[in-house]
N, C-alpha and C positions, 0 to 999 in steps of 0.2 A: 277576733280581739277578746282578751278577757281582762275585766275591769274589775275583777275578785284582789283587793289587799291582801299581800301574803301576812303571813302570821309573822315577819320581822317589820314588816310594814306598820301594822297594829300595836303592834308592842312600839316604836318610835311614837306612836300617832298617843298613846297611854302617856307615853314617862313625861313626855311633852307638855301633854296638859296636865298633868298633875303639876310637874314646876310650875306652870303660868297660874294655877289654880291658888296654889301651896304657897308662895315662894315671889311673886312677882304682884299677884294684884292687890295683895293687901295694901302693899306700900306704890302703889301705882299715883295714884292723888297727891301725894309730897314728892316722888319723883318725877313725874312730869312740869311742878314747880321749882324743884331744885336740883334736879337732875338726878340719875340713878344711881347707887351703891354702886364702886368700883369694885365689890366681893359678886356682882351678877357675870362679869366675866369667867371668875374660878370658877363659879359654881358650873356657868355652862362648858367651859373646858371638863371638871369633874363629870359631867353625864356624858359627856363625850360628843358633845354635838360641835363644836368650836373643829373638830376633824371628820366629819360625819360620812362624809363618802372619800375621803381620802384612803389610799390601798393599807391595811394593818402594817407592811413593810417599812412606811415611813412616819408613825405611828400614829394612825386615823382610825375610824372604828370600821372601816372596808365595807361600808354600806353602801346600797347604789342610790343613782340620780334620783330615783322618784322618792325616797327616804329623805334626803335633801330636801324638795320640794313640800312634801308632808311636816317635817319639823317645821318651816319657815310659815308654813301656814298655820300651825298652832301657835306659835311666837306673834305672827303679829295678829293672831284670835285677842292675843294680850295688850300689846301694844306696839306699834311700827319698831321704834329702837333697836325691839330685840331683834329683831326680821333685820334690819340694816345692819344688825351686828354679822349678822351668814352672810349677807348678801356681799360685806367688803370684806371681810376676813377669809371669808370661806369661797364666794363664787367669785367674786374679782380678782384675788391673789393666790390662794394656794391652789386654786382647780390651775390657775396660770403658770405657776411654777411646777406644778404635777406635769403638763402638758411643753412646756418649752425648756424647761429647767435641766441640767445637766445633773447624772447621779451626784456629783458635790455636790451642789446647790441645794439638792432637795436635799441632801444632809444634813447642811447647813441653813437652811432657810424653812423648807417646806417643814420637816420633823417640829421644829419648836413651836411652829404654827400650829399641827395638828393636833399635840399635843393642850396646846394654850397657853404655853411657858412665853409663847411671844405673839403681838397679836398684828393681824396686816391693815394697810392700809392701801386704798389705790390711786395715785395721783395724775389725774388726764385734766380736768379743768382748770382754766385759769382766767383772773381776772376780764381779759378781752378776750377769751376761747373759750366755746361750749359746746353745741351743735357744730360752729365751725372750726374740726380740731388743727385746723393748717393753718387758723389764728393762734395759734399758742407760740408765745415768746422765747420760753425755758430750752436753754443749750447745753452742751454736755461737751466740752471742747477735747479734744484727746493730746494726753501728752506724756508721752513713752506708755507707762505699764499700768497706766490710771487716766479718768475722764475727771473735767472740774467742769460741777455742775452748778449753773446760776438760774435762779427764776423764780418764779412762785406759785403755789398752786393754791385756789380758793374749791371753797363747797365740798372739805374731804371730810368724810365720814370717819369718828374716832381718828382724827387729825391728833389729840391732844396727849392721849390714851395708846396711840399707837409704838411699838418697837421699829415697827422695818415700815418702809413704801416701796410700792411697785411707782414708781416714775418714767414718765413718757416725756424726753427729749427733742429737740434737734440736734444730727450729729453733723451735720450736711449742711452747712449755712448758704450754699449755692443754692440746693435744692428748695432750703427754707425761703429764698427770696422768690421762687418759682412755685412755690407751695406745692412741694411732689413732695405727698407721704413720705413716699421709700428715703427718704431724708432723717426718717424719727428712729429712735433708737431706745431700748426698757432699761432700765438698771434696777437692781434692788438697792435702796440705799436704809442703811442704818439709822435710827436716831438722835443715839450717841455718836455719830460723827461728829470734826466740827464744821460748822458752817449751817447747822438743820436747823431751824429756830419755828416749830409749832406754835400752832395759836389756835383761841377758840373764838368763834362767831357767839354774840351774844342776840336776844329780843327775836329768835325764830318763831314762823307762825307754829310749826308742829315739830314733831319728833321731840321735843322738851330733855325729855327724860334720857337722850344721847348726844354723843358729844359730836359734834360739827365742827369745824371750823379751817385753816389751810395752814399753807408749809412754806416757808422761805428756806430757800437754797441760796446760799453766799461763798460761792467759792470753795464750794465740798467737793474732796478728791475720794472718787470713786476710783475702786477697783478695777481692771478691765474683766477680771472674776468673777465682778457683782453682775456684769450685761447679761441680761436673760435675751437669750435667739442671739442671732447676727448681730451685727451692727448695718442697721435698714430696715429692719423688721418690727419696727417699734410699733408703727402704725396697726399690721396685721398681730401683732401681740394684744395691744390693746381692744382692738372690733372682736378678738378671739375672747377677751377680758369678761366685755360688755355681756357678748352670749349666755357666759355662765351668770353675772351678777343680774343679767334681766330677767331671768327663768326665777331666781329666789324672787324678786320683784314681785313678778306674776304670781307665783304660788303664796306668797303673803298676802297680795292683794283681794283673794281670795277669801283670808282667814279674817280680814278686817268688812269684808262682804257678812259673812255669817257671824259676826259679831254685833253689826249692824241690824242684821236680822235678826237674832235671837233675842237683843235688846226690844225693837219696835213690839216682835210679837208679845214679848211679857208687857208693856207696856198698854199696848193693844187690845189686851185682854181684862188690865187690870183697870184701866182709863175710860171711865164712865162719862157720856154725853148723852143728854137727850133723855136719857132712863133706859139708854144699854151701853154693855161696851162699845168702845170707838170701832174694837174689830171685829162686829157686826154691819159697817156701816160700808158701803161697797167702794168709794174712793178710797179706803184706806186696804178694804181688799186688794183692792192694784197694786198700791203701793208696796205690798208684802209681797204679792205677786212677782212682780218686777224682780226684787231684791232676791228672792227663791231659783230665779232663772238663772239670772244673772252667777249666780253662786254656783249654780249645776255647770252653767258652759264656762265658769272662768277656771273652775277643776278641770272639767274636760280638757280643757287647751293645755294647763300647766303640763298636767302627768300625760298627755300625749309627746310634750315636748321631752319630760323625762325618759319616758322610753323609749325615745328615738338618742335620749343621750347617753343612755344603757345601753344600744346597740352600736355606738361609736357611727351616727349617722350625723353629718351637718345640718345645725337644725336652726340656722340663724333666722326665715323665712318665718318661722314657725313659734320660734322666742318672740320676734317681733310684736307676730298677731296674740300672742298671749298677752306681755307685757303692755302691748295698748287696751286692750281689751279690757282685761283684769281691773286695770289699772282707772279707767274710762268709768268702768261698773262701779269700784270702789269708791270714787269720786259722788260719783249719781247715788250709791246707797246710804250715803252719810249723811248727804244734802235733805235726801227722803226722809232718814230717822231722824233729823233735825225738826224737819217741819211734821213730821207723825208727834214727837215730843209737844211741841207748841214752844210756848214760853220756857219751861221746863229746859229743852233743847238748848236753850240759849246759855244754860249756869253749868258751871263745873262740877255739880251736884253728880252728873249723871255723867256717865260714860261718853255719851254721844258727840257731847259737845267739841269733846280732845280726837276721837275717830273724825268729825268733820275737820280738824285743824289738820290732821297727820295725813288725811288722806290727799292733800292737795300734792305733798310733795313730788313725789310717784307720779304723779303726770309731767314733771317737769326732768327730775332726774333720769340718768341712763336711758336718754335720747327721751326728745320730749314729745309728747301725744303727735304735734305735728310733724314730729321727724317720721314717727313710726307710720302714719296716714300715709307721707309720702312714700315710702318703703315700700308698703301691701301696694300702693298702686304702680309703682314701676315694675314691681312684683306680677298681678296681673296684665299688666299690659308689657311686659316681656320685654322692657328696658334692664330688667335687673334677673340675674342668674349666677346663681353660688358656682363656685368653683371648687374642684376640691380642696384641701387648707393642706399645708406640708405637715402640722401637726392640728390634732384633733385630740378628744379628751380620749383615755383610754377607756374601750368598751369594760362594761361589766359583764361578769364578774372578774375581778382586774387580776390580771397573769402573774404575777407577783406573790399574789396570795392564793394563788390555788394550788 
């Protein structure tokens, strides 16, 4: 195995943080109050990360998985928002429409996404449906050459902000009373239809600085055009969805690790008890300790997962354990630089404080810490075995562009 960044690897990992440097954290403290500039969208479509590993053919910048992974990790070095921005835009939707999308569709759909001219949204949860997605209400009834889709969807990310949604249906009302998946069905729907009525969620603990909120479907006539896969396929659409947006997860979660860390050590150094620094004092050794580790194995896992998604390998087993993992650590290194700050820790003075608020999220979204527990253990105890998928993301370097 070789663990050497290539030189287009390093050059993403550069332009990266110079935007979050330059460009993002100056005004970080009024936007996690009042939410962030609607011009942070452009700008990241302009660097080209908004299509980052999308193939050049449909106009993305044809970079692979682990490139993906490394952006979302310097993004949320900044702060979560931007990281949720790849994670719905990028790994939940257009890696989906890449992979089940018909050459129209990604004409149509994928291209403006890549480009930034349009931005995605992914619609799976709903007010009584979370973890249990065979709870979910929302129906898609078919009628001649178009579906009328009614429901509602809560806790979508850039809900408000968004052009198009990937939505996950019932097409199969029999099925839905028997709660058999193969009943869901994906569409892309528009936001300018009528019937799409957006909203935002106010008083969130973290993410501030992005827009959240859900989607009311009122009798909106979908295309039979707009269904991405079969009709049945909605369910494996969606767990195929989750793969990609858990992998940015992981890899962000990462980046809010060593910003955790990088904060306590200056901190640490600078923060005099007793007549030395605090990071002389060997509890507080651990605590850096810890947060170093954790940072080393939650990289390991991400870009293991990348390059298994660079070789067009199924890697949902493997997303899992990153995504809890990552996500578990980033949890624990915030909680750390909390109480390594002190009092301090507690004001919005300092960085820490909004990393301890952001970082809770991520253990709840895109399957929640204990969805994922139970996973790895059906996982090792051989209740649970991937199958092949009829569609997979396409290996790099992507045929199209070579």
């Amino acid at each position: 195995m070789d663990f050497t960044l290539t030189e287009e690897h390093r050059m993403v990992r550069e332009m990266v943080r110079r935007f979050v440097e330059n460009e993002v954290k100056p005004f970080l403290h009024d936007w996690d109050r009042h939410g962030a500039d609607p011009k942070v969208y452009a700008r990241m479509a302009e660097l080209g990360l908004l299509g980052i590993c999308i193939p050049r053919k449909w106009g993305g910048a044809g970079l692979d998985y682990i490139s993906l992974g490394i952006a979302c990790e310097e993004l949320e070095y900044g702060d979560t928002f931007l990281r949720v921005i790849m994670s719905v835009h990028v790994g939940l939707t257009a890696l989906t429409i890449l992979s089940w999308g018909t050459e129209a569709q990604k004409e149509r759909f994928l291209r403006p996404q890549a480009t930034g001219q349009r931005l995605g949204a992914f619609c799976l949860t709903e007010p009584n449906a979370g973890s249990d997605v065979a709870g979910m209400q929302s129906t898609a009834r078919r009628e001649g050459d178009h579906y009328v889709l009614n429901g509602e969807k809560i806790w979508i990310s850039l809900a408000e902000v968004a052009d198009q949604y990937l939505v996950v249906a019932w097409t199969d009302l029999d099925k839905k009373a028997r709660r058999d998946h193969s009943g869901m069905s994906a569409f892309i729907v528009e936001r300018e239809r009528e019937g799409v009525k957006p909203y935002t969620l106010h008083g969130k603990l973290g993410v501030r600085a992005g827009n959240t909120g859900g989607v009311v479907f009122e009798n909106v006539a979908v295309p039979i055009e707009n269904r991405l896969g079969e009709e049945g396929e909605g369910f494996k659409i969606a767990m195929f969805a989750l793969d990609q947006g858990r992998y940015t997860v992981a890899a962000g979660a990462a980046g809010l690790i060593r910003a955790c860390l990088d904060e306590s050590v200056r901190y640490a150094k600078e923060r005099h008890t007793f007549g030395r620094p605090i990071a002389e004092h060997q509890l507080i050794k651990q605590k850096i300790a810890q947060m170093a580790a954790d940072y080393e194995i939650s990289v390991l896992l991400y870009q293991k997962v990348g390059w298994m998604k660079n070789q067009g390998m199924r890697n949902t087993r493997e997303t899992s354990l990153a995504k809890w993992y990552a996500t578990e650590a980033a949890q624990r290194a915030a909680n750390t630089a909390v109480q390594l700050f002190g009092a301090y820790g507690f004001i919005d003075e300092y960085p820490v404080e909004r990393f301890y608020r952001n970082s809770k999220g991520a253990t709840i979204y895109e399957g929640t810490s204990e969805i994922h527990t139970l996973l790895q253990a059906d996982y090792a105890l051989g209740y649970r075995v991937d199958k092949p998928l009829r569609v997979t993301l396409p290996p790099y370097p992507f045929a199209e562009d070579r």
